[in-house]
TITORZA-349991 format. One record per residue (C-alpha): residue number from 0; residue in three letters; x, y, z. Coordinates in steps of 0.1 Angstrom, whole numbers, padded with zeros to 4 digits, always signed. Example, Ala and Ser with C-alpha at 12.3 -4.5 7.8 and 13.67 -1.06 7.14 Angstrom:
# residues 2
<pt pos="0" code="ALA" xx="+0123" yy="-0045" zz="+0078"/>
<pt pos="1" code="SER" xx="+0137" yy="-0011" zz="+0071"/>
# end
This chain:
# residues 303
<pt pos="0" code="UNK" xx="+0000" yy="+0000" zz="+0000"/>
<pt pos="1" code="UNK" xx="+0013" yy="+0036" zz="-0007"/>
<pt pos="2" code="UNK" xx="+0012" yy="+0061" zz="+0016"/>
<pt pos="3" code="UNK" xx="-0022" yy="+0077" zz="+0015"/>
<pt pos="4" code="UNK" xx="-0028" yy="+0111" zz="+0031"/>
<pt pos="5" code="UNK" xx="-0040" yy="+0107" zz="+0068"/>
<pt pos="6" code="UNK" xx="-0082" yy="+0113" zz="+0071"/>
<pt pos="7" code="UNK" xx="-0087" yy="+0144" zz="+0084"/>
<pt pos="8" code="UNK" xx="-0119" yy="+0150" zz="+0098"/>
<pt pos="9" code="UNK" xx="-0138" yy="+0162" zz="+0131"/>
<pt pos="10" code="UNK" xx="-0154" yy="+0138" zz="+0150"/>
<pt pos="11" code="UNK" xx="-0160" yy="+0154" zz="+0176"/>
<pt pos="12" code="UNK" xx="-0195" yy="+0146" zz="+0195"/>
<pt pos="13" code="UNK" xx="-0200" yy="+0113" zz="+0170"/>
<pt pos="14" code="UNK" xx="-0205" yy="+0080" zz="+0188"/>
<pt pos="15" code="UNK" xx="-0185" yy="+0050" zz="+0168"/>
<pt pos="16" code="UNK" xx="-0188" yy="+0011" zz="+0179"/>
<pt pos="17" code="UNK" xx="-0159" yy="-0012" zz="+0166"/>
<pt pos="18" code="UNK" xx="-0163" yy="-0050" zz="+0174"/>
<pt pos="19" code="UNK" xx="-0130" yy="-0071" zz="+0180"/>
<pt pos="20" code="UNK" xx="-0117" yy="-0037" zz="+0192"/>
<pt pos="21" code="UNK" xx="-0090" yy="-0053" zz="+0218"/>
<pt pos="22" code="UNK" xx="-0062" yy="-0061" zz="+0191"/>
<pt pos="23" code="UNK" xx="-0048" yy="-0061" zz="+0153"/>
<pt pos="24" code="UNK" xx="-0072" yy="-0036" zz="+0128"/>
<pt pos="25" code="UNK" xx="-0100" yy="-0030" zz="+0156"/>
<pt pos="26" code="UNK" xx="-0079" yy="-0016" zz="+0183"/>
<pt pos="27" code="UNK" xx="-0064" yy="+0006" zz="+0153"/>
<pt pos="28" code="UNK" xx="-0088" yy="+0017" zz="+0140"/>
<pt pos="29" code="UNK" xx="-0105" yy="+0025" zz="+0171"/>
<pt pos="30" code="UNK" xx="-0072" yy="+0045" zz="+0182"/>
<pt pos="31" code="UNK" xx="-0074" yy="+0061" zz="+0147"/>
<pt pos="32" code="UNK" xx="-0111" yy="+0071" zz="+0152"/>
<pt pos="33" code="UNK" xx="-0105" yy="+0085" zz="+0188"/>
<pt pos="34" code="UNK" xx="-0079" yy="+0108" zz="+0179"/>
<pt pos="35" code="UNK" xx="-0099" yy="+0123" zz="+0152"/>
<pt pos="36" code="UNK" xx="-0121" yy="+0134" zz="+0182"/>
<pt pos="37" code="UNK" xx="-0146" yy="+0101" zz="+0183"/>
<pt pos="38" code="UNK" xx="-0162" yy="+0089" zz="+0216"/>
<pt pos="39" code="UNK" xx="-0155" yy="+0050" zz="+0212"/>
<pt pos="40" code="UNK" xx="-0171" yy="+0022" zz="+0223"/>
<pt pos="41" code="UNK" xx="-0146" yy="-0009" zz="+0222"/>
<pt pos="42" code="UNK" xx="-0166" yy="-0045" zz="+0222"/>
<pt pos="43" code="UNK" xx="-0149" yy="-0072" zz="+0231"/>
<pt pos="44" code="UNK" xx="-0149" yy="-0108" zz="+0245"/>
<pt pos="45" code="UNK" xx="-0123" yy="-0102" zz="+0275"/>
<pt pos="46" code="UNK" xx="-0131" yy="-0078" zz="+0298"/>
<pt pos="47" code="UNK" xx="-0092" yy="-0076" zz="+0306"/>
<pt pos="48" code="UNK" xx="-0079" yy="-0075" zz="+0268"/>
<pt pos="49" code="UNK" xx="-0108" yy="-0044" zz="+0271"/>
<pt pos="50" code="UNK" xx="-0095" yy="-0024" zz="+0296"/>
<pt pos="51" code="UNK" xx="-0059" yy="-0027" zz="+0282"/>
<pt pos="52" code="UNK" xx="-0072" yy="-0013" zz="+0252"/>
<pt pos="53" code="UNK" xx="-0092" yy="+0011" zz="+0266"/>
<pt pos="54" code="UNK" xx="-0061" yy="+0026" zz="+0279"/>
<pt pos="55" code="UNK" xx="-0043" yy="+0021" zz="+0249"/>
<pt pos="56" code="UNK" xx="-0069" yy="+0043" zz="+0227"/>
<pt pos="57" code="UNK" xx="-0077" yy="+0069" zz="+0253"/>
<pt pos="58" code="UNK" xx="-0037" yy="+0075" zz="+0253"/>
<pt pos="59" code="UNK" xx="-0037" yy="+0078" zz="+0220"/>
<pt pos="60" code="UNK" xx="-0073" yy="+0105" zz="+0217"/>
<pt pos="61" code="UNK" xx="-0051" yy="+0126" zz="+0250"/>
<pt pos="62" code="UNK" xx="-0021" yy="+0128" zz="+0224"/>
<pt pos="63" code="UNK" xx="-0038" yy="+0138" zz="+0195"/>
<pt pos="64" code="UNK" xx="-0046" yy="+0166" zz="+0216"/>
<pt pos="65" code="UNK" xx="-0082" yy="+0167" zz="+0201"/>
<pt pos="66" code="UNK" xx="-0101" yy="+0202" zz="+0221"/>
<pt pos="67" code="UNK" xx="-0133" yy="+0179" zz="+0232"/>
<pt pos="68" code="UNK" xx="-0129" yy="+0149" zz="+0224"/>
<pt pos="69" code="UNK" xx="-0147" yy="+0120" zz="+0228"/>
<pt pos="70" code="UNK" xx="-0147" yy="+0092" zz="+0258"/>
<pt pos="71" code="UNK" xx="-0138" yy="+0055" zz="+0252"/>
<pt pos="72" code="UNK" xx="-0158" yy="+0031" zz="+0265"/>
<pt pos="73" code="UNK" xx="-0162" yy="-0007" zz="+0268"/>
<pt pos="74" code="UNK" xx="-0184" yy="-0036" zz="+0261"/>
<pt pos="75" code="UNK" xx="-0182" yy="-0072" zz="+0265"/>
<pt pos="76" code="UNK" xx="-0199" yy="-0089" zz="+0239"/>
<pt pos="77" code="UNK" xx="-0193" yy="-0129" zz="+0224"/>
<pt pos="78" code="UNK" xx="-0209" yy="-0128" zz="+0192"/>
<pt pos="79" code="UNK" xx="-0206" yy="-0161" zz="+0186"/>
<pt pos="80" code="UNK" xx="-0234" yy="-0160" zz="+0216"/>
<pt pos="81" code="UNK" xx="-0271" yy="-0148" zz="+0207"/>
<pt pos="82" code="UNK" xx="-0276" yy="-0142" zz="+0243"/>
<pt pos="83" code="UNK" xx="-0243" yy="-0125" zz="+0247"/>
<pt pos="84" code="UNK" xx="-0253" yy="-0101" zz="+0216"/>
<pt pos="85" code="UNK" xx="-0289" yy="-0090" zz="+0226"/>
<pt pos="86" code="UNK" xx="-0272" yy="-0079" zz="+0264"/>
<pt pos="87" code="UNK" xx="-0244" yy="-0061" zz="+0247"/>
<pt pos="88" code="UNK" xx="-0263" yy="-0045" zz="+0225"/>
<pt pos="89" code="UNK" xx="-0291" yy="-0037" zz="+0251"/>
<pt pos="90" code="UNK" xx="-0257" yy="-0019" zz="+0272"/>
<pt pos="91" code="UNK" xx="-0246" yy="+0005" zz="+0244"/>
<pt pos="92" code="UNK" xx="-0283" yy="+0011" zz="+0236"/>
<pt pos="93" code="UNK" xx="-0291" yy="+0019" zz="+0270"/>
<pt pos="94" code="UNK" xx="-0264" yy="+0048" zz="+0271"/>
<pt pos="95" code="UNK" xx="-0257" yy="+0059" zz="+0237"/>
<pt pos="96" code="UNK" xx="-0295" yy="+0063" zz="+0217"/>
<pt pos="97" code="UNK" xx="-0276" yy="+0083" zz="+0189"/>
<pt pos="98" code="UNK" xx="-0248" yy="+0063" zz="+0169"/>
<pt pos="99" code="UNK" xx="-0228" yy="+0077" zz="+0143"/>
<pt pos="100" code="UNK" xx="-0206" yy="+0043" zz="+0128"/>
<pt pos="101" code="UNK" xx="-0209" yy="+0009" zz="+0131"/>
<pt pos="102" code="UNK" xx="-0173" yy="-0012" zz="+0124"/>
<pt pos="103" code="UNK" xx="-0179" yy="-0049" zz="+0124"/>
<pt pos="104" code="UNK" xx="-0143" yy="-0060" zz="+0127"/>
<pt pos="105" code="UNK" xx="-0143" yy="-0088" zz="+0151"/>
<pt pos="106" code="UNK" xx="-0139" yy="-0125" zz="+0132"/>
<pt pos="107" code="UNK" xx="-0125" yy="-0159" zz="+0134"/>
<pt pos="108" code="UNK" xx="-0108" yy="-0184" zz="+0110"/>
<pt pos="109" code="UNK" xx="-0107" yy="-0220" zz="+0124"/>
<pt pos="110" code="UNK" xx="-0083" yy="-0246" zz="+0115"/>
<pt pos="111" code="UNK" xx="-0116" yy="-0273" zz="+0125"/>
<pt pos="112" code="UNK" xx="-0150" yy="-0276" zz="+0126"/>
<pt pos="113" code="UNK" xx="-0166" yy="-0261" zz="+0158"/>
<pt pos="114" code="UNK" xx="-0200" yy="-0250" zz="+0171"/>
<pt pos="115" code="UNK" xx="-0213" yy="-0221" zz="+0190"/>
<pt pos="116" code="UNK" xx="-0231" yy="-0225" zz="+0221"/>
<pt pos="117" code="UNK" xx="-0264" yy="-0217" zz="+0202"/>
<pt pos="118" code="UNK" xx="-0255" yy="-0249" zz="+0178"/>
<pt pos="119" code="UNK" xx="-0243" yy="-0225" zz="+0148"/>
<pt pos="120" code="UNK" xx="-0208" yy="-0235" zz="+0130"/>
<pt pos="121" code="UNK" xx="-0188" yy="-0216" zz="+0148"/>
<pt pos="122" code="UNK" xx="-0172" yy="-0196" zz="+0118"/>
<pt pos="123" code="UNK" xx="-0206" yy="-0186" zz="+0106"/>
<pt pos="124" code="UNK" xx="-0222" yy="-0177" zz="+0142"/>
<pt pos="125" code="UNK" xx="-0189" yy="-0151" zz="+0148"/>
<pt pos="126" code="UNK" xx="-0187" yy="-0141" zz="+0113"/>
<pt pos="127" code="UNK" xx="-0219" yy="-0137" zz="+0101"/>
<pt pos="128" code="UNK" xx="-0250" yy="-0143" zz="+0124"/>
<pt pos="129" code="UNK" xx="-0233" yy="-0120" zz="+0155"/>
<pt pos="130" code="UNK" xx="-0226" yy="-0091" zz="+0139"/>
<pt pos="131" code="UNK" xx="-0260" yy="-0095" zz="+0121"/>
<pt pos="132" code="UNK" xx="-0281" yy="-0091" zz="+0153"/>
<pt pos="133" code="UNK" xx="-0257" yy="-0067" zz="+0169"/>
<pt pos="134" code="UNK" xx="-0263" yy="-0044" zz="+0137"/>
<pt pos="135" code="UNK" xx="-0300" yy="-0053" zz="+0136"/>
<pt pos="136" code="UNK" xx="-0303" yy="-0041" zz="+0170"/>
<pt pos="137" code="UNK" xx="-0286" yy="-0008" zz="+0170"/>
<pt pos="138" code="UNK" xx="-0302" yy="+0000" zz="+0139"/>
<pt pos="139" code="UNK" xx="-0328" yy="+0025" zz="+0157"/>
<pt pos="140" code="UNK" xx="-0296" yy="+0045" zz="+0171"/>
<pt pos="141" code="UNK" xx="-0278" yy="+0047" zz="+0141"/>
<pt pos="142" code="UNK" xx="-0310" yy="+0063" zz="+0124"/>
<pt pos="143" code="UNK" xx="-0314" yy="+0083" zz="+0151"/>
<pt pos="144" code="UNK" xx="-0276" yy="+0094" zz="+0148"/>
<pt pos="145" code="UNK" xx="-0282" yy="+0104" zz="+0112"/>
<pt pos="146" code="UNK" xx="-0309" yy="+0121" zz="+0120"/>
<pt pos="147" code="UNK" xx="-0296" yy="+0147" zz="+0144"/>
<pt pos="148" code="UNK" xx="-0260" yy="+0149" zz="+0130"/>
<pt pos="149" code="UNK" xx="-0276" yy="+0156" zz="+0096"/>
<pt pos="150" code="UNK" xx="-0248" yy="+0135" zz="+0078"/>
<pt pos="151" code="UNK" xx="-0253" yy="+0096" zz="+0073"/>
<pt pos="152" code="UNK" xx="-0241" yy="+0073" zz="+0101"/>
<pt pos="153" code="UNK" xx="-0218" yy="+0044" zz="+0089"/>
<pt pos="154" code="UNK" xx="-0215" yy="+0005" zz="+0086"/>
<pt pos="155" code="UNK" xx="-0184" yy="-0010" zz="+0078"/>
<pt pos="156" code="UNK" xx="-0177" yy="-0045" zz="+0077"/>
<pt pos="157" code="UNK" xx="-0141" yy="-0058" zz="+0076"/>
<pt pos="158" code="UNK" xx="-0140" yy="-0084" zz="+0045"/>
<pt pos="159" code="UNK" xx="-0117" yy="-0102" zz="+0032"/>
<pt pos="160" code="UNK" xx="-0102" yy="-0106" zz="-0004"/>
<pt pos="161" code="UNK" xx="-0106" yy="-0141" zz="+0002"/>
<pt pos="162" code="UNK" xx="-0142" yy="-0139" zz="-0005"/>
<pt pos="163" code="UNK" xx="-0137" yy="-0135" zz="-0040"/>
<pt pos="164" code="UNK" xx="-0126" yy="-0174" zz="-0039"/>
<pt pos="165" code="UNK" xx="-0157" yy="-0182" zz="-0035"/>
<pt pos="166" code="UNK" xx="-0199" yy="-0183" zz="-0036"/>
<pt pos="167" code="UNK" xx="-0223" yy="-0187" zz="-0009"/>
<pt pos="168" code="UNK" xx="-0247" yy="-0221" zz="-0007"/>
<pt pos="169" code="UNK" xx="-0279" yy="-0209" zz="+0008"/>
<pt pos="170" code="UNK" xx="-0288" yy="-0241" zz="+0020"/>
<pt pos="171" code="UNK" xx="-0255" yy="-0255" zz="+0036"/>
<pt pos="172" code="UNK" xx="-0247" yy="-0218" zz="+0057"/>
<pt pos="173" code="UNK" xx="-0233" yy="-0241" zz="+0084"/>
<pt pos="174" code="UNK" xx="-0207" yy="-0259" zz="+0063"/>
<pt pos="175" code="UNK" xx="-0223" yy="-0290" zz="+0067"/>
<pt pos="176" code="UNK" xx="-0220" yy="-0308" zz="+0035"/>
<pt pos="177" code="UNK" xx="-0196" yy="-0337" zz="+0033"/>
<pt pos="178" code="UNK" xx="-0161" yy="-0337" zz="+0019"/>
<pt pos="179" code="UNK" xx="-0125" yy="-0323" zz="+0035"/>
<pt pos="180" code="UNK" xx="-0134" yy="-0291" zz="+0061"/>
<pt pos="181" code="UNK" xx="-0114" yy="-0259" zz="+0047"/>
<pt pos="182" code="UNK" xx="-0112" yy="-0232" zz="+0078"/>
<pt pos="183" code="UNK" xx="-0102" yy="-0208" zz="+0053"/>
<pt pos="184" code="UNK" xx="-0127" yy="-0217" zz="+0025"/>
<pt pos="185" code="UNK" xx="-0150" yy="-0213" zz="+0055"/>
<pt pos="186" code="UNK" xx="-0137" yy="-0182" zz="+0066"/>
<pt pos="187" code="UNK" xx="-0136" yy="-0164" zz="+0025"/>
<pt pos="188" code="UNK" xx="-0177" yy="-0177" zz="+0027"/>
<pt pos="189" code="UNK" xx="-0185" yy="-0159" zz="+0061"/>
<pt pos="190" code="UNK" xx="-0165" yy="-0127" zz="+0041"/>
<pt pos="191" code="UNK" xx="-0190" yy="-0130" zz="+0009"/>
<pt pos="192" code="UNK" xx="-0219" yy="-0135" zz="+0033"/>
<pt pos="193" code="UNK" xx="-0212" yy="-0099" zz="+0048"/>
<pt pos="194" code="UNK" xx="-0208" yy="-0081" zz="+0018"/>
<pt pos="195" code="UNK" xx="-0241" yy="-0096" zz="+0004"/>
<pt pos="196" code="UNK" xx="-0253" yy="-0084" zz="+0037"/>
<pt pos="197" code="UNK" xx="-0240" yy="-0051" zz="+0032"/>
<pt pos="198" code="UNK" xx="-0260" yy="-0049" zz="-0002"/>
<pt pos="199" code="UNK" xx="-0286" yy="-0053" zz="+0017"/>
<pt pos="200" code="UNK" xx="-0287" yy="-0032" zz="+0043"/>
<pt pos="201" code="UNK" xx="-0277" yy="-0004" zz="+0016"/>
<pt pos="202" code="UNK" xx="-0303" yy="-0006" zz="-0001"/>
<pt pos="203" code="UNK" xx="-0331" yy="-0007" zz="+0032"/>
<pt pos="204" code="UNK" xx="-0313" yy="+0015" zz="+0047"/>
<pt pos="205" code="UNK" xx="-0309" yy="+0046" zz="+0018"/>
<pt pos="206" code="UNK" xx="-0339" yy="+0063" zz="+0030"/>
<pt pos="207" code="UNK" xx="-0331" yy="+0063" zz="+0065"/>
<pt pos="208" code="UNK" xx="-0298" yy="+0082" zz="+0058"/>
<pt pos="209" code="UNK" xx="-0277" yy="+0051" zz="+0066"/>
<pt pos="210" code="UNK" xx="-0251" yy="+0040" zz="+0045"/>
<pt pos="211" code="UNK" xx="-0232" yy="+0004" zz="+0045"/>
<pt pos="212" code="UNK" xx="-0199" yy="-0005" zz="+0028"/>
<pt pos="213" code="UNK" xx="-0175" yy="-0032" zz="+0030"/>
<pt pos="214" code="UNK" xx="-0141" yy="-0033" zz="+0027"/>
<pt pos="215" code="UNK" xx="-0106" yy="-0058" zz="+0025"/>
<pt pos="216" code="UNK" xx="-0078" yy="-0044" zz="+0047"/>
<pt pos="217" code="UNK" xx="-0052" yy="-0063" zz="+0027"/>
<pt pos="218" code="UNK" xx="-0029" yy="-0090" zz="+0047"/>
<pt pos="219" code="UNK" xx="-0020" yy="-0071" zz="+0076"/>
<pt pos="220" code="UNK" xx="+0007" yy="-0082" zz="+0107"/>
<pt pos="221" code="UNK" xx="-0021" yy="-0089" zz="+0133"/>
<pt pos="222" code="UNK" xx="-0025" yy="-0115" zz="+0155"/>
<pt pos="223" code="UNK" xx="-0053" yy="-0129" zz="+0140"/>
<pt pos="224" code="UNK" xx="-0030" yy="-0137" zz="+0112"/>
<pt pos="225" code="UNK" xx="-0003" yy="-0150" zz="+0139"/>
<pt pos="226" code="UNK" xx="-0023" yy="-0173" zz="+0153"/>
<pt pos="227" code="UNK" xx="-0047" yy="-0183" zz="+0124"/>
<pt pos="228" code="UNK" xx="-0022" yy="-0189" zz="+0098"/>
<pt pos="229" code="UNK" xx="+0016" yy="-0189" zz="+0112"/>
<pt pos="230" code="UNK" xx="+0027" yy="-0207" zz="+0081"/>
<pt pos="231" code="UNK" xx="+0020" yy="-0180" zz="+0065"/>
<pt pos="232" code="UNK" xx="+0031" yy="-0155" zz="+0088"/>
<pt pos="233" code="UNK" xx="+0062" yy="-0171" zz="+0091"/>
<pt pos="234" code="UNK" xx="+0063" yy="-0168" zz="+0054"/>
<pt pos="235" code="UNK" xx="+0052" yy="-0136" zz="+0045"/>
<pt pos="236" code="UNK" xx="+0054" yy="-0117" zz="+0079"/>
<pt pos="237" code="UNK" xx="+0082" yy="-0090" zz="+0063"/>
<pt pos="238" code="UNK" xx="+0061" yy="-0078" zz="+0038"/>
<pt pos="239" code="UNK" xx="+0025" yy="-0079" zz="+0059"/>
<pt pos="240" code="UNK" xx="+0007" yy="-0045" zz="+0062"/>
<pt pos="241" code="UNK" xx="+0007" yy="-0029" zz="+0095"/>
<pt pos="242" code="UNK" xx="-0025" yy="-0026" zz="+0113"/>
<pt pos="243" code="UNK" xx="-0025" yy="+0012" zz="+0107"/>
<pt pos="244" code="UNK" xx="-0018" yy="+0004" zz="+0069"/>
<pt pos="245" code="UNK" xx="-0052" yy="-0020" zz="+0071"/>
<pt pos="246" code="UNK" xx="-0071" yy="-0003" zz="+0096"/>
<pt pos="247" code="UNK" xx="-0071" yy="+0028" zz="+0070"/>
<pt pos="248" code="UNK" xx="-0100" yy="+0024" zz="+0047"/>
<pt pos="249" code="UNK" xx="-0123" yy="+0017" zz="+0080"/>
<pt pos="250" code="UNK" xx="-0113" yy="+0052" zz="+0094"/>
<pt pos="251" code="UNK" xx="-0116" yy="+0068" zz="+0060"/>
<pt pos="252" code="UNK" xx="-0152" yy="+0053" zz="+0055"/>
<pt pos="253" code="UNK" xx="-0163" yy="+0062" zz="+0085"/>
<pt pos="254" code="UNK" xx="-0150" yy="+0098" zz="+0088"/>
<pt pos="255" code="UNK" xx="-0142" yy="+0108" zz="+0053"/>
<pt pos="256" code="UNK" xx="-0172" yy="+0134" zz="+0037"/>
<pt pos="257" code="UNK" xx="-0171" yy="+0123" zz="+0005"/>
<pt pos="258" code="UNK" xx="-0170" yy="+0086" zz="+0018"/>
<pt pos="259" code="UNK" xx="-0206" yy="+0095" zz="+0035"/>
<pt pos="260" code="UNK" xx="-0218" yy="+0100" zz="-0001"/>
<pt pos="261" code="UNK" xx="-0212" yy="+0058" zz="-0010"/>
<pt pos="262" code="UNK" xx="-0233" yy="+0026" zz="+0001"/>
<pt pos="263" code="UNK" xx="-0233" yy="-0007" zz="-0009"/>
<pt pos="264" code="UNK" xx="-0199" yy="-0011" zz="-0022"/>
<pt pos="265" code="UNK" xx="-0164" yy="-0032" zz="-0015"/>
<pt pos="266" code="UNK" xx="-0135" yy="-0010" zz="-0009"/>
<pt pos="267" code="UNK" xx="-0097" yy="-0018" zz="-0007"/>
<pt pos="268" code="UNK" xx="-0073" yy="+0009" zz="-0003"/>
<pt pos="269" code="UNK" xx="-0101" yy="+0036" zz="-0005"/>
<pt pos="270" code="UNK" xx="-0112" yy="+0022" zz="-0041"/>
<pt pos="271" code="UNK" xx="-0140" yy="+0005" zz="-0050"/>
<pt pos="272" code="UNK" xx="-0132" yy="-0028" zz="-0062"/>
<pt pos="273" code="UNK" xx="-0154" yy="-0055" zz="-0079"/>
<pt pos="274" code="UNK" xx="-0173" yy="-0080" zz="-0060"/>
<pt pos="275" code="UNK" xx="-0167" yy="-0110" zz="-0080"/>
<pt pos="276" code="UNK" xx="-0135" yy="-0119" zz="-0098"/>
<pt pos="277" code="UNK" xx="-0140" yy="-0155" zz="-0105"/>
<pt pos="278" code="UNK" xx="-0165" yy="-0178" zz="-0124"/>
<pt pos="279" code="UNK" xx="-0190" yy="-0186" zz="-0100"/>
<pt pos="280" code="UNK" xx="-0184" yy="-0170" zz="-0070"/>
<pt pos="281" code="UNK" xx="-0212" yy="-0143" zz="-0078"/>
<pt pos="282" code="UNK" xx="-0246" yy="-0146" zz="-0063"/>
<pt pos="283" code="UNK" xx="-0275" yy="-0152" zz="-0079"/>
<pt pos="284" code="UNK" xx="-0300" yy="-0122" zz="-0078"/>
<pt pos="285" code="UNK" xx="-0325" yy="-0125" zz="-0052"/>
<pt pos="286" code="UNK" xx="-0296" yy="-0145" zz="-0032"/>
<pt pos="287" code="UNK" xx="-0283" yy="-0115" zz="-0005"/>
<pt pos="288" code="UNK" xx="-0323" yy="-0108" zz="+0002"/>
<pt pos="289" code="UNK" xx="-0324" yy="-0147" zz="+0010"/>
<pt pos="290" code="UNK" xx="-0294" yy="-0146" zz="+0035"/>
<pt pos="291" code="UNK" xx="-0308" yy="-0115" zz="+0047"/>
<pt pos="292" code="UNK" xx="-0338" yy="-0132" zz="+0054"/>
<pt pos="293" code="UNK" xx="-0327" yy="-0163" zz="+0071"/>
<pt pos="294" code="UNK" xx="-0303" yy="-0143" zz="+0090"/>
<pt pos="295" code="UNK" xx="-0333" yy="-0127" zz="+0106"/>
<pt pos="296" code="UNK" xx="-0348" yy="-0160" zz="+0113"/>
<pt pos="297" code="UNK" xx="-0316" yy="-0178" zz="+0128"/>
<pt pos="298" code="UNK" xx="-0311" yy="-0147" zz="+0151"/>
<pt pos="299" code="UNK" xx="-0347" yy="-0149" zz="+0164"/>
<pt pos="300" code="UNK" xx="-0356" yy="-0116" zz="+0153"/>
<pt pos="301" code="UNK" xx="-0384" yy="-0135" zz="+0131"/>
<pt pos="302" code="UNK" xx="-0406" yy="-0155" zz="+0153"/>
# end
């Protein structure tokens, strides 16, 4: 990645939740977003990991030197957990009825087949079905947040390239089927499920002065990569990204003005790139409305 200019914006008084916020791009970006003047809500699994990196992004907001900026908060939240969601996202409702962004970072890639404790593939329950609810339920703030601030509040969904290896079988979603289990052909179908889920929510949302994009941070040196894939890290660890490298397109399409102008689209390196590269791998139309559907039905919010 070339050097791009740094986003500069105010974001001062806007209220932004990041998911997997205690490490690698979420904890970037959430430091990025604070010292543009963001109050900051980190969500997280560990309360410990949590307050680490609540001290880690409030350092880094008291250094920008930002006149009013915002405060960072924390929220424990398991999104492979239904339960766990629906509390979490009844705490940062509870305090915060106006939200400006949305960041769904947090995500797993699993070297075997697991299950959540709802009985969901474990990939597809953290990936996919979590952050689902979770943006479901804040929904009402984030319109409400557009609504005041007068400029569109943001989702943003850290992808993967990956996804372009692959389509999405509405009727195996757990990656049941037989054959070898691939963690990472797993994991690039839980990244196309969330862009076909961004679609979506672009297009409901349009009139409600919401916008959603998704985007691929490139390979960066996180510890998601470390521990998911240390062949590979081992391999190609001197020419990774940096987490500020890959955590760039989520600040920039959160806080950029002319970024609150797009919806519905896959970014990389603050481009838009295509959604399907290979034979396929694209969905059929009808098929992101159909996920979008079950989605609601798996979480509960349908009967």
């Amino acid at each position: 990645m070339g050097l791009l200019d740094p986003v500069d914006a105010d974001l001062n008084g806007r209220v932004c939740v990041i998911t997997g916020a205690t490490g690698g791009l979420g904890l970037e970006a959430a430091g990025q977003l604070a010292a543009l003047g963001a109050s900051v809500v980190l969500v997280g699994r560990s309360e410990e990991r949590l307050a680490a990196a609540h001290d880690m992004v409030a350092a880094r907001a008291a250094a920008a030197g930002r006149a009013g900026a915002g405060q960072v908060e924390t929220v424990v939240i398991d999104l492979s957990s239904l339960e766990s969601v629906r509390h979490g996202a009844g705490v940062i409702l509870e305090f915060h009825p106006e939200i400006h962004a949305l960041v769904n970072n947090a995500g797993v890639l699993l070297n075997s087949r697991q299950e959540s404790a709802d009985g969901f593939e474990l990939s597809f329950a953290t990936n996919v079905l979590g952050p689902f609810l979770l943006t479901e339920l804040l929904l009402p703030a984030l319109e409400a947040g557009a609504d005041s601030s007068g400029e569109p509040s943001r989702i943003v969904s850290v992808s993967s390239g990956g996804m372009y290896t692959t389509g999405v079988d509405l009727a195996d979603l757990q990656s049941e089927a037989g054959g070898s289990w691939s963690g990472s052909t797993v994991y690039a179908r839980t990244k196309r499920m969330q862009l076909m889920l961004t679609e979506v929510w672009a297009r409901r949302l349009a009139a409600a002065g919401v916008t959603a994009n998704a985007m691929h941070p490139g390979w960066a040196d996180t510890p998601g990569v470390q521990d998911s894939l240390p062949a590979f890290h081992r391999v190609m660890g001197p020419v990774l990204r940096s987490p500020a490298e890959g955590a760039d397109t989520v600040t920039w399409l959160v806080a950029d003005p002319q970024a609150g102008s797009e919806s519905g689209a896959f970014w990389h390196d603050r481009r838009r790139r295509p959604t399907s590269l290979l034979p396929g791998t694209r969905p059929e139309p009808g098929d992101a409305e159909r996920l979008y559907v079950e989605c609601r039905r798996l979480s509960g919010l349908d009967g």
